[in-house]
N, C-alpha and C positions, 0 to 999 in steps of 0.2 A: 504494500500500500504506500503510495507517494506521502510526503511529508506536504503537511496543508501551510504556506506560508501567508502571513497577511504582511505585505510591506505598505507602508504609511510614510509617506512622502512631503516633506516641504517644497513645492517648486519653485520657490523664490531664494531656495538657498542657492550662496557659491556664485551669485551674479546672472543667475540663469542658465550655468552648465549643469544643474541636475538633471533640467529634462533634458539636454543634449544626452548626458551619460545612462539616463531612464533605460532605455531602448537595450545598451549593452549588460547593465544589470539586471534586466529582466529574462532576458534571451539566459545567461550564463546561470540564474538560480533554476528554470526549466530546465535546462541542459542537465540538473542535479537531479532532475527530477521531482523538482518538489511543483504539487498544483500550489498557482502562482493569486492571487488578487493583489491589487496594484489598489492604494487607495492614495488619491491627491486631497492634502489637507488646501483649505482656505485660511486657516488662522490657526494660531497655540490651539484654542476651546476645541476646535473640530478635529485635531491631530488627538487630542488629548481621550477624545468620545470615540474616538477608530478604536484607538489602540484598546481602550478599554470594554471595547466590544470583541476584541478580536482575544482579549483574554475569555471572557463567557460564552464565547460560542467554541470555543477550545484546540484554539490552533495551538500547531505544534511549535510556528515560529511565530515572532514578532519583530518585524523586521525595521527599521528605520532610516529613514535616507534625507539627511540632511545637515546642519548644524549643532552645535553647540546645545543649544536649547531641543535640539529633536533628541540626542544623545539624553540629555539630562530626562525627558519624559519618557524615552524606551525601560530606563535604568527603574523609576520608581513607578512603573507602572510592573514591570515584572516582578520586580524585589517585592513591592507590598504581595502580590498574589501570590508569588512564591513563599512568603514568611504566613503565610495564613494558612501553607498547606492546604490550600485547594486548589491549585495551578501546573502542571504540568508543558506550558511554553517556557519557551528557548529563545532569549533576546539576542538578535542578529544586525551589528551597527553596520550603516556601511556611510562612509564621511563623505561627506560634498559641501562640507561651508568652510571656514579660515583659518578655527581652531587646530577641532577635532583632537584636543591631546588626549581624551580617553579613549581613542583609537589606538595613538599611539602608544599609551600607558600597557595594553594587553599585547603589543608586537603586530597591528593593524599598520600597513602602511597609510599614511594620515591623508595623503593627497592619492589614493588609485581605489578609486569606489568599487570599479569591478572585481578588483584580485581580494575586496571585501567579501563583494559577495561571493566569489570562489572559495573562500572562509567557509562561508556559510553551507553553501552547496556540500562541501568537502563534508560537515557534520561534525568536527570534532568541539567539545564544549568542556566548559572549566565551571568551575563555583568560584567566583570573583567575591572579595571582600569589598565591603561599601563601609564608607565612615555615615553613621547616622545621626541625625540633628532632631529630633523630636520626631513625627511622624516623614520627616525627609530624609532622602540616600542624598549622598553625593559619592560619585565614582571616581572624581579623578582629586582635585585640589580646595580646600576650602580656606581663603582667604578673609583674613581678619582685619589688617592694616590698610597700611601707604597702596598695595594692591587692592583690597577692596575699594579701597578709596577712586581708586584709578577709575576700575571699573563701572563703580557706579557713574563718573563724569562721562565716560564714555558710552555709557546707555542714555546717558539724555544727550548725547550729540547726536542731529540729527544726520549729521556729514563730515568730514568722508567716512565711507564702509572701509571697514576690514582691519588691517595693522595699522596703517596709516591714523584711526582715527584712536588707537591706543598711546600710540608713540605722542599725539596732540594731546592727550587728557593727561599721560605721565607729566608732560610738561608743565599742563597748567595746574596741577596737583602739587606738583614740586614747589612751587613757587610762593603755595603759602600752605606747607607740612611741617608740624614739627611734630618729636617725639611723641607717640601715644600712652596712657599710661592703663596696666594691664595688671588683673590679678587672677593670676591662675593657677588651676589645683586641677593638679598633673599626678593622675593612678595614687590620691588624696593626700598628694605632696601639695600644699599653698607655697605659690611664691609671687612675691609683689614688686613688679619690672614699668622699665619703661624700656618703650622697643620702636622699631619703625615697620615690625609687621612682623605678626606671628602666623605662619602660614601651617595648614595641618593636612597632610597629604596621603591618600591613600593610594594613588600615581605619581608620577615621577612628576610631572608638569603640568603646566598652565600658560596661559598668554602665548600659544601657539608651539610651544618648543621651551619654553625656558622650565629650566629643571630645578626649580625650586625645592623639590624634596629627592635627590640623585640618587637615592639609596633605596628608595621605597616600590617597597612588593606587596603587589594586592592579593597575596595569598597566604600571609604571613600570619594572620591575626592580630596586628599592630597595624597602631598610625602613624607616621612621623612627621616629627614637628618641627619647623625649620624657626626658631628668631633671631633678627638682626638686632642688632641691640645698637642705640644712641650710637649716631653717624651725621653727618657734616652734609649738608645738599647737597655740595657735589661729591661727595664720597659716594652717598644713593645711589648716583646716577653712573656712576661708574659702577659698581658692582652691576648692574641690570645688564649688559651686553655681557658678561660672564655668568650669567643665568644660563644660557644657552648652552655651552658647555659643563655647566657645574664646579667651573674652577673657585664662584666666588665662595664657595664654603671653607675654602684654607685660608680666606681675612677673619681677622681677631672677630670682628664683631658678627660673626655667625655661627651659632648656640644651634647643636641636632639633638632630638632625643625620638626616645619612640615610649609609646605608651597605648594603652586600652581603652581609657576612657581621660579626657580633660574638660573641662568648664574655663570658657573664656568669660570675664568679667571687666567691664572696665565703659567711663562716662564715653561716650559718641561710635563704640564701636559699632561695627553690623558685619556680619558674614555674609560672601558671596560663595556660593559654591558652582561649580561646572560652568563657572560667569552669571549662574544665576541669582538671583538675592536670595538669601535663603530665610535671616532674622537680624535682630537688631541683638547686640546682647542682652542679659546674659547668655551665652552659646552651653550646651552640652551637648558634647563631641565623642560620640564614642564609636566601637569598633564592631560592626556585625558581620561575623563571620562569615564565610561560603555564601552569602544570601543572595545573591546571583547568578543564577546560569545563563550563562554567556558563550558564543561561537566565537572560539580564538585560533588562532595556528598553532599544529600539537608544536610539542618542547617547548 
């Protein structure tokens, strides 16, 4: 019996090359054999109502094609129906917007949507670890600081899409950031800091490639926690192009740990997760095991 896929599509992601790539991810998950429906979302609500129908009517896959935000809704739409134990779907990412680092956090090439769904097709699956926030997953990075901060300025820019308008919001962020002040109680160690961003990662990365937590495995049962601790405006900005790499974790001022559970506390903070907002603090951050099944390439 074919595997019944429901893939749930943003077409406005990636500039308008998803429905260009539509055609060749469709063709290649058939090829796998799996019976195919193709649903094109009109907005978040409607993308949101697919998937969630495509959990009760009991596909085997769940498939999603798009951005950042399509990534973030495949993750907690599976995970909750998987943690209820009445779900048996299989979330199958396949990238076509700017991020995608939780593509690449599982070994997804972040920019080739069809060798995603060849992923998919292929059948092999994992139980991915998700960091949990009250009734929210987040799969790849959940940002506290000077990056939340980013982010949030660059969801109310309406222009330019893409890198371009991150690199514009770091700037105008920088320009009036100073140290945030933080209290946190880490596996129910308290410690009370000032930092310029406490990031808590259950992926490697965020902001398209920058590896803010370069050590971290989503299959570990741990979160890791990256803070920079009190730095200089342009010291910030200098450490952020060695994000990419991971070199900037050998400057003094950045603090790794790993942990199960932490509570972020502190005046004007808010987490962003997977780029999406997730709360304002106080944040409880903790580690939910396997609660993911996920299509990744074996090894």
């Amino acid at each position: 019996m074919s595997r019944q896929i429901r893939l749930v599509v943003n077409p406005s992601a990636g500039k308008g090359r998803t429905l260009e790539l539509l055609p060749q991810v469709a063709g290649t998950l058939r090829d796998g054999g799996a019976d195919l429906d193709i649903l094109l979302s009109r907005d978040f609500g409607e993308a949101q109502s697919m998937s969630g129908r495509a959990i009760q009517d009991g596909a085997d896959v769940l498939a999603v094609m798009g951005g950042d935000g399509m990534m973030h809704l495949g993750v907690n739409t599976v995970a909750a129906a998987h943690l209820s134990g009445g779900s048996r779907t299989t979330l199958g990412l396949i990238p076509a917007g700017t991020g995608n680092d939780l593509c690449r956090g599982i070994g997804l090439d972040p920019q080739n949507a069809v060798a995603a769904a060849a992923v998919i097709a292929a059948g092999y699956s994992r139980s991915l670890d998700l960091a949990q926030v009250g009734d929210t997953f987040v799969a790849a990075v959940l940002a506290t600081g000077f990056d939340a901060l980013v982010n949030r300025r660059a969801n109310q820019m309406p222009w330019p899409k893409g890198a371009t308008r991150y690199a514009l919001a770091t700037m105008a962020e920088l320009r009036v950031f100073s140290p945030l002040q933080y209290r946190l109680t880490l596996d129910g160690e308290v410690r009370e800091l000032q930092a310029m961003l406490v990031a808590i990662g259950n992926t490697s990365s965020y902001g398209g490639g920058m590896l803010i937590c370069p050590k971290a495995d989503p299959y570990d049962g741990l979160l890791d926690v990256t803070i920079i601790h009190p730095v200089g405006r342009l010291k910030l900005l200098r450490l952020f192009p060695e994000m990419y790499s991971g070199r900037f974790v050998r400057d003094p001022s950045v603090e790794q740990l790993r942990v199960r559970e932490m509570t972020v506390e502190g005046p004007g903070l808010v987490g962003f997760g997977d780029g999406e907002m997730i709360a304002a603090a106080p944040l409880t951050v903790c580690c939910a095991p396997h609660a993911l099944p996920v299509f990744t390439p074996p090894g």
